[in-house]
Structure formats: C-alpha cells, structure tokens
OpenMM code with the backbone's topology and positions (N, CA, C; nanometers):
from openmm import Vec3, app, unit

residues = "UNK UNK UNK UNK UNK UNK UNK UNK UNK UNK UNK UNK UNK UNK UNK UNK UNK UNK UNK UNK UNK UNK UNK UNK UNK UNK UNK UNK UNK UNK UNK UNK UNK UNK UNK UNK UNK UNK UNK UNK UNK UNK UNK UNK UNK UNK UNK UNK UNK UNK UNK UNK UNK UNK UNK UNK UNK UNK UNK UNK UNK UNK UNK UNK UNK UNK UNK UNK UNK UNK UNK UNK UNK UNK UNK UNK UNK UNK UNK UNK UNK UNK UNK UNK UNK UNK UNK UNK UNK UNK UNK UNK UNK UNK UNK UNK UNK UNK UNK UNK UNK UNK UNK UNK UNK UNK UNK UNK UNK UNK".split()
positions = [
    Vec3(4.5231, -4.5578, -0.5115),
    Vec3(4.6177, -4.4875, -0.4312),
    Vec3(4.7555, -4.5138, -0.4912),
    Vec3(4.8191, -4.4307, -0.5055),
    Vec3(4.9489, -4.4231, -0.5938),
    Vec3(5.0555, -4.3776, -0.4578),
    Vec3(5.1372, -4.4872, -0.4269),
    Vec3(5.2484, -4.4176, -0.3362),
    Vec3(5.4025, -4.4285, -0.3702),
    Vec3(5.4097, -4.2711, -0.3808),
    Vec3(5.4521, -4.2084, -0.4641),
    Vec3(5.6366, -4.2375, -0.4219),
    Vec3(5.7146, -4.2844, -0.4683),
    Vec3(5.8481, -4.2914, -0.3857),
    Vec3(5.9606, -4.3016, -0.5572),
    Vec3(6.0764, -4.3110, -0.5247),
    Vec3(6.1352, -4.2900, -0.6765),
    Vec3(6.1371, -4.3753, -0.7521),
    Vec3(6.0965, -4.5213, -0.6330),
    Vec3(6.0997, -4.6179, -0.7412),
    Vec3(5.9684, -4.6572, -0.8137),
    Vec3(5.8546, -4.6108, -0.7873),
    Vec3(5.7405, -4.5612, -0.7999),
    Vec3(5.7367, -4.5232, -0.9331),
    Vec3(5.8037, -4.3941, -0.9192),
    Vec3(5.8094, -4.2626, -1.0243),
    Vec3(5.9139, -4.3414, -1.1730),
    Vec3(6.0200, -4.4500, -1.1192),
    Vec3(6.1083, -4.5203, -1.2121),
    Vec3(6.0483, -4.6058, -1.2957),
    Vec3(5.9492, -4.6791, -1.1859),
    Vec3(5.8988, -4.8224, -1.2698),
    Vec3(5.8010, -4.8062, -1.3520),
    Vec3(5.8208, -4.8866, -1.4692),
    Vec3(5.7389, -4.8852, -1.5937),
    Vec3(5.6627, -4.9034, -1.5785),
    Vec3(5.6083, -5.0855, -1.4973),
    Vec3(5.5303, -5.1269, -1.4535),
    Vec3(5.3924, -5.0352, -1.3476),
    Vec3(5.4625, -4.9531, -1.2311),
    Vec3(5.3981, -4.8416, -1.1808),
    Vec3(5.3100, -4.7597, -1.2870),
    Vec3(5.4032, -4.7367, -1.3977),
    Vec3(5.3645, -4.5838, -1.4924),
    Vec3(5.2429, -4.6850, -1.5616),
    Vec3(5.2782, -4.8041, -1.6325),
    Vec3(5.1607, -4.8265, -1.7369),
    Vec3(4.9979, -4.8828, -1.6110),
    Vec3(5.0368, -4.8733, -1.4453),
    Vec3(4.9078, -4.8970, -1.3995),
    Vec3(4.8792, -4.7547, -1.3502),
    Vec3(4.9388, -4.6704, -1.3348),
    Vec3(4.9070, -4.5192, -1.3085),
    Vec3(4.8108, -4.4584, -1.4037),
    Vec3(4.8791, -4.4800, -1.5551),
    Vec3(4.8332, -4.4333, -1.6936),
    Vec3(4.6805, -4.4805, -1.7002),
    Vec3(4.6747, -4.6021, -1.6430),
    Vec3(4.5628, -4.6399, -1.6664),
    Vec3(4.4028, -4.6378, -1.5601),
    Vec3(4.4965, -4.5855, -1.4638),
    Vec3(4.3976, -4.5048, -1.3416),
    Vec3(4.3768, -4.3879, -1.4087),
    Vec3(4.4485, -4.3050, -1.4097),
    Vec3(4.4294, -4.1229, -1.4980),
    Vec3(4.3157, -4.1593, -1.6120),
    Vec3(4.2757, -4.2793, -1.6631),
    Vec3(4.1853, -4.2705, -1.7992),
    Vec3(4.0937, -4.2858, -1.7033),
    Vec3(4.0755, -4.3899, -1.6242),
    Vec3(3.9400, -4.4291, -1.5728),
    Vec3(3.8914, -4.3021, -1.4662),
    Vec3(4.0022, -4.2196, -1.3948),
    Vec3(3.9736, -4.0954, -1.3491),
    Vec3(3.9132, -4.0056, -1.4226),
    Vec3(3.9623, -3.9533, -1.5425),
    Vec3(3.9444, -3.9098, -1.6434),
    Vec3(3.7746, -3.9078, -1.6941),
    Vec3(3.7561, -4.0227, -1.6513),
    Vec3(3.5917, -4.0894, -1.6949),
    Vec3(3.5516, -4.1009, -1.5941),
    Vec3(3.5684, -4.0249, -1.4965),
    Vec3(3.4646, -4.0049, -1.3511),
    Vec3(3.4452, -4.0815, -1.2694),
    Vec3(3.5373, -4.2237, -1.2845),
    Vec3(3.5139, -4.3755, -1.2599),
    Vec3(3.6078, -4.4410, -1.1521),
    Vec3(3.6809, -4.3391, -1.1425),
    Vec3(3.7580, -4.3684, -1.0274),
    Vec3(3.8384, -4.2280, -0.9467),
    Vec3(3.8952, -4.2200, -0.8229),
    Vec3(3.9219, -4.0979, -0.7575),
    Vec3(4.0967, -4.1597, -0.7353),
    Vec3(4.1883, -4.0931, -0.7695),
    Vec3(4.2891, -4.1255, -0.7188),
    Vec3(4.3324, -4.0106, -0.6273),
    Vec3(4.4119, -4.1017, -0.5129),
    Vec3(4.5130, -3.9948, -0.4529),
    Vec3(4.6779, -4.0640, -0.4658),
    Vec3(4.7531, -3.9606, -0.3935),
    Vec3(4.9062, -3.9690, -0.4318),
    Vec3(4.9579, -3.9899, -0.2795),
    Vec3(5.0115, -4.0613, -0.2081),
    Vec3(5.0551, -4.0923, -0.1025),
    Vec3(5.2407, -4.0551, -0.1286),
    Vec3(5.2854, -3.9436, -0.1092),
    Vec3(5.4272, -3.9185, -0.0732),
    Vec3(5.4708, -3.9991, 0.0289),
    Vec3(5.5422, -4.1249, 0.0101),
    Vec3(5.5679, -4.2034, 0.1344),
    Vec3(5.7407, -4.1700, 0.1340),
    Vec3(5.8182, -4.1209, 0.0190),
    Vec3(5.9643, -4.1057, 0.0141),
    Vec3(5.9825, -3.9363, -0.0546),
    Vec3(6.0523, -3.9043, -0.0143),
    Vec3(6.0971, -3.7794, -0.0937),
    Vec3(6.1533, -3.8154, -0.2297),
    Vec3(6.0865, -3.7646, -0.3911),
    Vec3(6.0628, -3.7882, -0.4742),
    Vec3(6.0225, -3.6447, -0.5780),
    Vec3(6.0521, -3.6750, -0.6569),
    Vec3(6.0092, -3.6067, -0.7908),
    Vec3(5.8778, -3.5625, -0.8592),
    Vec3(5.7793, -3.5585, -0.7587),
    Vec3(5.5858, -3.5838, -0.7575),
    Vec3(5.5953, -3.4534, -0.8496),
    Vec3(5.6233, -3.3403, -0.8404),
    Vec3(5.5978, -3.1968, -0.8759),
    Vec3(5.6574, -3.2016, -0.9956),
    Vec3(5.6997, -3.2718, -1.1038),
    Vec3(5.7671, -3.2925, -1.2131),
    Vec3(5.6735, -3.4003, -1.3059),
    Vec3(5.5445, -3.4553, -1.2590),
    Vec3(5.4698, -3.5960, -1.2806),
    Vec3(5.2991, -3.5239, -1.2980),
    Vec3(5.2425, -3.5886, -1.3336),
    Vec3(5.1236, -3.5485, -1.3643),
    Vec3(5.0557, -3.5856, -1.1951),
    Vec3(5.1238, -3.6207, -1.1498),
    Vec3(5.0948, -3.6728, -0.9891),
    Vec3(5.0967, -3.5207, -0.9237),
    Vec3(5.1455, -3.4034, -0.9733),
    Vec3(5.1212, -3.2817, -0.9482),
    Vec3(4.9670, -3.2349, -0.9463),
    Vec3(4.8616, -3.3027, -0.9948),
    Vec3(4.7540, -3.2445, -1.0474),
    Vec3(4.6804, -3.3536, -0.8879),
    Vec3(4.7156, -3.4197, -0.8541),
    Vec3(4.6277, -3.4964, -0.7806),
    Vec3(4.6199, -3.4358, -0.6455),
    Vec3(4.5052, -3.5131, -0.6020),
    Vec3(4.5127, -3.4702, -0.4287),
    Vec3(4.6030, -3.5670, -0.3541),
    Vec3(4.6970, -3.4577, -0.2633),
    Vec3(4.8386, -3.5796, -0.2436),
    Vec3(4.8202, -3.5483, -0.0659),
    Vec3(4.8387, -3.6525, -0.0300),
    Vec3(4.8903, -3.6796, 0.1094),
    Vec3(5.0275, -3.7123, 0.1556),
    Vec3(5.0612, -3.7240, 0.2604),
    Vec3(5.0231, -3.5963, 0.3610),
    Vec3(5.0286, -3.4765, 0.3531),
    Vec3(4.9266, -3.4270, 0.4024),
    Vec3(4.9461, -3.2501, 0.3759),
    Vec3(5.0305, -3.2182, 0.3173),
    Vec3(4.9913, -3.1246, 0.1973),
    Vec3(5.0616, -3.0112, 0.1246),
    Vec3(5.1989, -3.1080, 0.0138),
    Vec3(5.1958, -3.2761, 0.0215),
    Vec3(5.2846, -3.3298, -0.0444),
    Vec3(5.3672, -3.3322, 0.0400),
    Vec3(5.4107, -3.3196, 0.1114),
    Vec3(5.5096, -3.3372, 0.2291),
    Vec3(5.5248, -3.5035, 0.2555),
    Vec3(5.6583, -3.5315, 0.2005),
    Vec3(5.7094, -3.6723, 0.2351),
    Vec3(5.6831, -3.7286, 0.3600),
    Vec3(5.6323, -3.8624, 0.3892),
    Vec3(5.6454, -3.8899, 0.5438),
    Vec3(5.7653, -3.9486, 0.5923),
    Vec3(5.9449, -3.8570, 0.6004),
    Vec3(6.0358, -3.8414, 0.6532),
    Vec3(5.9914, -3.7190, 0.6868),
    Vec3(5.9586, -3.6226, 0.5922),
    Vec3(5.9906, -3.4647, 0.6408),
    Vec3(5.8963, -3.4654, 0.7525),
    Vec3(5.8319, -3.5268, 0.8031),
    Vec3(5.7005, -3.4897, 0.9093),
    Vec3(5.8257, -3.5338, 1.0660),
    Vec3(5.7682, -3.4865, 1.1484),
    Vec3(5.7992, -3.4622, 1.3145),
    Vec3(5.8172, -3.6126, 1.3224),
    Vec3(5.6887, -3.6909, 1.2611),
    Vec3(5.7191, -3.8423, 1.3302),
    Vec3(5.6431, -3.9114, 1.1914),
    Vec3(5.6577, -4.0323, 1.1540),
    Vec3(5.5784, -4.1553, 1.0876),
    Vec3(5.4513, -4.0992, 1.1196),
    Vec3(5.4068, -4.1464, 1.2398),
    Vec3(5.3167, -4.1661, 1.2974),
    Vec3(5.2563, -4.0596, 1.2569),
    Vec3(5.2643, -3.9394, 1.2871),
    Vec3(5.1864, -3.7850, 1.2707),
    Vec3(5.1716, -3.7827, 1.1192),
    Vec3(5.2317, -3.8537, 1.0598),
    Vec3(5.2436, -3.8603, 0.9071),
    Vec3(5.1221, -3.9648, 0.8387),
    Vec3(5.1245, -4.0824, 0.9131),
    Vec3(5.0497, -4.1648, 0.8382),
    Vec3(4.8966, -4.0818, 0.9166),
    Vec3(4.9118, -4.0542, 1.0392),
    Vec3(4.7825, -4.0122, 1.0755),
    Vec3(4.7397, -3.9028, 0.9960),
    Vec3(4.7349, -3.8079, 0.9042),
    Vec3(4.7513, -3.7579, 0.8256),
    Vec3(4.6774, -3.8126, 0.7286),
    Vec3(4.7675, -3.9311, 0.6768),
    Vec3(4.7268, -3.9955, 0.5378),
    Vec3(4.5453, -4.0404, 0.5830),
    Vec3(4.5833, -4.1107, 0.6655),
    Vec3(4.4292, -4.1597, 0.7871),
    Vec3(4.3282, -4.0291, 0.7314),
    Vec3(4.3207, -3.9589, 0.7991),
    Vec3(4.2073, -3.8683, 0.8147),
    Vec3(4.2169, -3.8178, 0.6899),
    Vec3(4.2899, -3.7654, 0.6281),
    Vec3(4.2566, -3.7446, 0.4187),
    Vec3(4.1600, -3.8451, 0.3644),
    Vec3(4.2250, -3.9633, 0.3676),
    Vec3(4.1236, -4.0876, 0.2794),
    Vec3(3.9801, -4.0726, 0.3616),
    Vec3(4.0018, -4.0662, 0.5029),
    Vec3(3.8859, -4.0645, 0.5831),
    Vec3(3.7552, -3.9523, 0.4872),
    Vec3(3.8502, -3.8160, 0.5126),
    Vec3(3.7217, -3.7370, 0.4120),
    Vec3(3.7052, -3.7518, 0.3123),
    Vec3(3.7928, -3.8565, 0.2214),
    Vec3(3.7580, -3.8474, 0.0606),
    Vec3(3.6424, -3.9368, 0.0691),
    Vec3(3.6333, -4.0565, 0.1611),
    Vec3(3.5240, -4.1880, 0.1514),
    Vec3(3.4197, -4.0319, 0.1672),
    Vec3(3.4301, -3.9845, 0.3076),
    Vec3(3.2853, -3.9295, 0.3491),
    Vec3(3.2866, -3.8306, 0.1994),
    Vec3(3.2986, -3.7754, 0.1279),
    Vec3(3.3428, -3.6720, 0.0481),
    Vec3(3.2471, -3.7797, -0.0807),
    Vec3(3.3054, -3.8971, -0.1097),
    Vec3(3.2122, -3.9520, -0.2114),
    Vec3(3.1278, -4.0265, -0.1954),
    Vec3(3.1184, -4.1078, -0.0701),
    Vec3(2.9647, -4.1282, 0.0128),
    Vec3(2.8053, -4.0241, -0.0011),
    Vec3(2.8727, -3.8838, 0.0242),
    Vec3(2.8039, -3.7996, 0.0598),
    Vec3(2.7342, -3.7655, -0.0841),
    Vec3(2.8012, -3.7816, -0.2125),
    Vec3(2.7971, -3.7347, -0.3402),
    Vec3(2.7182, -3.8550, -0.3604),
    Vec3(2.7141, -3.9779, -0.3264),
    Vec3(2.6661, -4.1009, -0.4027),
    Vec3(2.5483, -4.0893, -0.3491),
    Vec3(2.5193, -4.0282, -0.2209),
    Vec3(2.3575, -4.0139, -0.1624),
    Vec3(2.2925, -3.9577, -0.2207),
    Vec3(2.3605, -3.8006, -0.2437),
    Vec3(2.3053, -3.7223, -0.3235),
    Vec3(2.2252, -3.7656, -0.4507),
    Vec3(2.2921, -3.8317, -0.5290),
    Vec3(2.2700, -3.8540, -0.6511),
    Vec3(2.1868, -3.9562, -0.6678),
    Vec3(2.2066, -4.0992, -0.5407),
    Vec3(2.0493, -4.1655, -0.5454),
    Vec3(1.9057, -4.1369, -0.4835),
    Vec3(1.9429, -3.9779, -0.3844),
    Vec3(1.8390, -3.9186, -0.3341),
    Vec3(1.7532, -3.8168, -0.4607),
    Vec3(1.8364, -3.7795, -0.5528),
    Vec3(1.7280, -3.6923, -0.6516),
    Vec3(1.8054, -3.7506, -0.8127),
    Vec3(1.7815, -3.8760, -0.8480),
    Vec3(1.8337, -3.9229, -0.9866),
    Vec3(1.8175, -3.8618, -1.0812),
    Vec3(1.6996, -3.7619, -1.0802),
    Vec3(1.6635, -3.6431, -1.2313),
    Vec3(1.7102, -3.5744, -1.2012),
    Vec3(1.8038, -3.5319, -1.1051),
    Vec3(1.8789, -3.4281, -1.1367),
    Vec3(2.0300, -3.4525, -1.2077),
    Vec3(2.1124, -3.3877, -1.3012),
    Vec3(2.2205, -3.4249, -1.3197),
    Vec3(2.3385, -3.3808, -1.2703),
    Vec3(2.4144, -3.4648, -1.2394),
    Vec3(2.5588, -3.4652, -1.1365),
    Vec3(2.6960, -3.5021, -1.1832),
    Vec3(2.7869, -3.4677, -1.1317),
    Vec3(2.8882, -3.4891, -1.1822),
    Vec3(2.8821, -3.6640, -1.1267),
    Vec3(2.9222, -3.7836, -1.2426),
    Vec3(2.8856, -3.8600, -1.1870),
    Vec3(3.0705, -3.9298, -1.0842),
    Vec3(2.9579, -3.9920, -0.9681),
    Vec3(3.0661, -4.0498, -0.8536),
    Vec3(3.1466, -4.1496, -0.9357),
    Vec3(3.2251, -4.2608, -0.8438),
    Vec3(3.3557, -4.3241, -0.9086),
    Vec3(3.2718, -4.4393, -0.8505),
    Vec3(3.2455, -4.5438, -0.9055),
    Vec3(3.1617, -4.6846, -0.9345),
    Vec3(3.2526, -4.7579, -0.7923),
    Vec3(3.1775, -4.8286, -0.6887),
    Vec3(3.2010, -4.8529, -0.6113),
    Vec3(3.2352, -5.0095, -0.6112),
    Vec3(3.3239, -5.0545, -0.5583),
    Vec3(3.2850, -5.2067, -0.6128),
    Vec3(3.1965, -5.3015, -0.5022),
    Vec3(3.0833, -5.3631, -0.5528),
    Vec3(3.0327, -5.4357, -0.4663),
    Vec3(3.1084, -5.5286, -0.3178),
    Vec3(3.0319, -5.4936, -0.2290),
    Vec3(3.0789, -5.5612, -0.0886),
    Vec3(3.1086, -5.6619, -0.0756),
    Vec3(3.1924, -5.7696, -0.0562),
    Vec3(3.2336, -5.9082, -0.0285),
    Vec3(3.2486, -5.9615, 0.0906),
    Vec3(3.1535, -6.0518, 0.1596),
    Vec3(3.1966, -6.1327, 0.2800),
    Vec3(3.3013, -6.1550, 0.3010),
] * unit.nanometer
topology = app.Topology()
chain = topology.addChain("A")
for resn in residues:
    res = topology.addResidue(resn, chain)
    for name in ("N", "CA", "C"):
        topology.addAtom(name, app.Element.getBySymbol(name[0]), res)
C-alpha cells in the first residue's frame, strides 16, 4: 500500500521501495494499491496506473468527512482481499488449469 502524499511522491527513500513493489507487481507477486491520503501529484507518477483509493483518487481532505473517506479506503482493500482470496481458490480448486498467477501470500503468524 503506497500512501500517496507529497512527501511520499518527494522521498527517495519512498521511490526506491515503490520501484521495487512495481517489479514484484510486475511478476504477479504482489498487488499494490495507492492510498491518496494528501492532495498530491499521483496523476503525473506511474501511481496513475494503479488502483487508488478513495474513490476515483480523491484525496481524503476533498471527501465530506475523514471518516467517509477512510471508510472508503475500508471497503476497497476489503474487495481486493475477497478479489484475491477468491482467485487463490480458484486456482487451488482446478491446478491444471492455467491462471493468471495470484500475489504469494505470506504465511500466518501467531
């Protein structure tokens, strides 16, 4: 999850762990999204290509309230889990078939 604000978009540090999500995305291995938490420069960034929250890229100032904003962010991630849950069933319910493959989950920890 990349949240996206100017100092975000400034820091080097940000860019060389971003750069290195986009490869492992790239390789099917991971799903990123873009969290607009400040009004920012996203539409100028390769952060244009991603699935961005809240709705439509809309900063969470520009929203009515925080709240209506992060709830927002809430129910997005909500369908991306069910969204690659649903894909990871798939794919251990019929393994000979070939799939676009899911993003490697990391094992559960007590």
């Amino acid at each position: 999850m990349a949240l996206l604000s100017p100092e975000y978009i400034s820091s080097r540090y940000c860019q060389l762990e971003y750069n290195l999500e986009m490869v492992r995305r790239a390789k099917c291995l991971k799903r990123v999204v873009g969290v607009v938490v400040r009004p920012c420069g996203w539409k100028a960034t390769t952060a244009a290509g991603l699935k961005l929250l809240p709705e439509d890229g809309r900063s969470v100032p520009e929203w009515r309230s925080a709240d209506a904003a992060f709830l927002d962010v809430a129910q997005g991630l909500g369908k991306l889990v069910w969204t690659v849950r649903t894909e990871m069933a798939k794919g251990a319910a019929n393994p000979a078939t070939p799939s676009v493959p899911s993003p490697r989950m990391p094992p559960h920890q007590s």
